[in-house]
N, C-alpha and C positions, 0 to 999 in steps of 0.2 A: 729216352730222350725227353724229361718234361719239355723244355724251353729252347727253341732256337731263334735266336734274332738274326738279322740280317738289316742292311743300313746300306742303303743305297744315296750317294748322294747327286749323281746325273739323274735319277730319277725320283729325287725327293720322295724315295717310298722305304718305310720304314715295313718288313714282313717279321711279323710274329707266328711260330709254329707251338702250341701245344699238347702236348701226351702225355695223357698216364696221370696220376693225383699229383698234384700238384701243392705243392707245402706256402705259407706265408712266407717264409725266405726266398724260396722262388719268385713268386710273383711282386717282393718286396725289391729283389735285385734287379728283376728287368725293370721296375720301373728305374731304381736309382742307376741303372746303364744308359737309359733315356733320356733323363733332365741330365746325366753329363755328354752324351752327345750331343747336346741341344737340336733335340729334331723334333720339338714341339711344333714346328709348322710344317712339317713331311705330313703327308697321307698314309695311315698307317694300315694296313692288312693284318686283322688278329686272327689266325683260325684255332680255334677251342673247339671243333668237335669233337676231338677224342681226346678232353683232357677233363680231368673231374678236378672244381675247387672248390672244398668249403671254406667260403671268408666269409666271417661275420662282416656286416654293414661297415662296422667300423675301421675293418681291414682296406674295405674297398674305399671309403673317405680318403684312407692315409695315401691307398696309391694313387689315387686323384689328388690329393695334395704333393705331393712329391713331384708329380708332371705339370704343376703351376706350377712350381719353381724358375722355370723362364717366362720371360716376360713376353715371349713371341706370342701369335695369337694360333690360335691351335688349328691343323689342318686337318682332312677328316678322317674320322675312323670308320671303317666298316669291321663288322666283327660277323666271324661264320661260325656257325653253331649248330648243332646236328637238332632235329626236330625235338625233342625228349629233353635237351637240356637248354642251359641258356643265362640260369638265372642270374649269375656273374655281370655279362655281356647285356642283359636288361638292367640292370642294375645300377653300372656304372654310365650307361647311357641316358638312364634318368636322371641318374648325379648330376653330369656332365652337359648335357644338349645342350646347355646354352653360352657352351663354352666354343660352340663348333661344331659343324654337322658330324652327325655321329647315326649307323642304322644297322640293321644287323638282317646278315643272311644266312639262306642255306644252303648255298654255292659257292665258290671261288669268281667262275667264270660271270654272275651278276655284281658281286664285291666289284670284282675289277672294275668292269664297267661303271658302276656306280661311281667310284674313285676317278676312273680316267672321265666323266664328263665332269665332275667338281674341278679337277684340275684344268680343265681344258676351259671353262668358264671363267675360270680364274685369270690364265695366261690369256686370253680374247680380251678380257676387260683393258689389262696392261700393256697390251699391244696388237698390231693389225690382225686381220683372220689368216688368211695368207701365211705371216709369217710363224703363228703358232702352230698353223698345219704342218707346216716344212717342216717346224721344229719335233713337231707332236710325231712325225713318221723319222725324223730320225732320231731320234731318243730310241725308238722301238729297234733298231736296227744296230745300236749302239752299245758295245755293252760296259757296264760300271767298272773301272779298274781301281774305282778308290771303292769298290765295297767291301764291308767286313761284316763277320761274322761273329756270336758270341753263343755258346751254349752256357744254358746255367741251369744246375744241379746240386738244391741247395743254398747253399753259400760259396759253392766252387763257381769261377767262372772259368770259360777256355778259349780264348778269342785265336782265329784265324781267316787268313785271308781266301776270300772265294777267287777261282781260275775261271779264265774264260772256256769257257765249254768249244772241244775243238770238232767239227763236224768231219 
């Protein structure tokens, strides 16, 4: 499994999974699955600890060009990265920072958090505390039925739809 996306749009979060080495057509198609889903302003979840990618500099430019492609302003990225690697995920966040908070960990469970106060920051500006709260706890409770998924391998994509998890 290099690559699984996932696109959530109740929760404006975009989750990147990757494994395994990882080819420039891989990381060339999630980008261009991105700038057509236009979810340059979603908060994006990269986790890359257990994926190896050698891209030249110039690799990593193109797929930061490919995600300006929309004109939305960018929302943030956290990217997780096992201690020992990273350089990818440094890299593109030095490109990138001033496009949009952008930092990099090596948890999920600090990722999130980091993401859920950016976003909660965000919704408090736009409107009362109150009402972001309400809204902040039931989004948590809520779950995506327009979310989708995309695996890609290569230049193969496989898109299908996530179920709601039945307790």
């Amino acid at each position: 499994m290099p690559i699984y996306v996932e696109i959530s749009p109740l929760h404006r979060l975009v989750t990147i999974v990757a494994r395994g080495t990882l080819t420039s057509d891989e990381v060339r198609g999630t980008a261009q699955k991105l700038a057509e889903a236009r979810v340059r302003r979603f908060a994006k979840i990269v986790e890359v600890a257990g994926a190896h990618l050698d891209l030249a500099p110039a690799d990593i430019a193109q797929f930061a060009q490919t995600l300006r492609g929309d004109p939305d302003k960018r929302g943030p990225i956290a990217f997780i990265v096992a201690a020992d690697r990273g350089t990818f995920a440094r890299q593109f966040a030095a490109a990138t920072a001033h496009e949009g908070p952008v930092d990099i960990f090596h948890s999920l469970h600090a990722a999130r958090s980091w993401v859920a106060r950016i976003q909660q920051a965000g919704c408090q500006a736009a409107a009362g505390h109150a009402t972001t709260q309400a809204a902040t706890i039931e989004a948590n409770l809520v779950s995506d039925p327009g979310r989708q998924g995309t695996m890609i391998r290569g230049t193969r994509h496989r898109e299908f739809t996530t179920r709601e998890l039945v307790s």
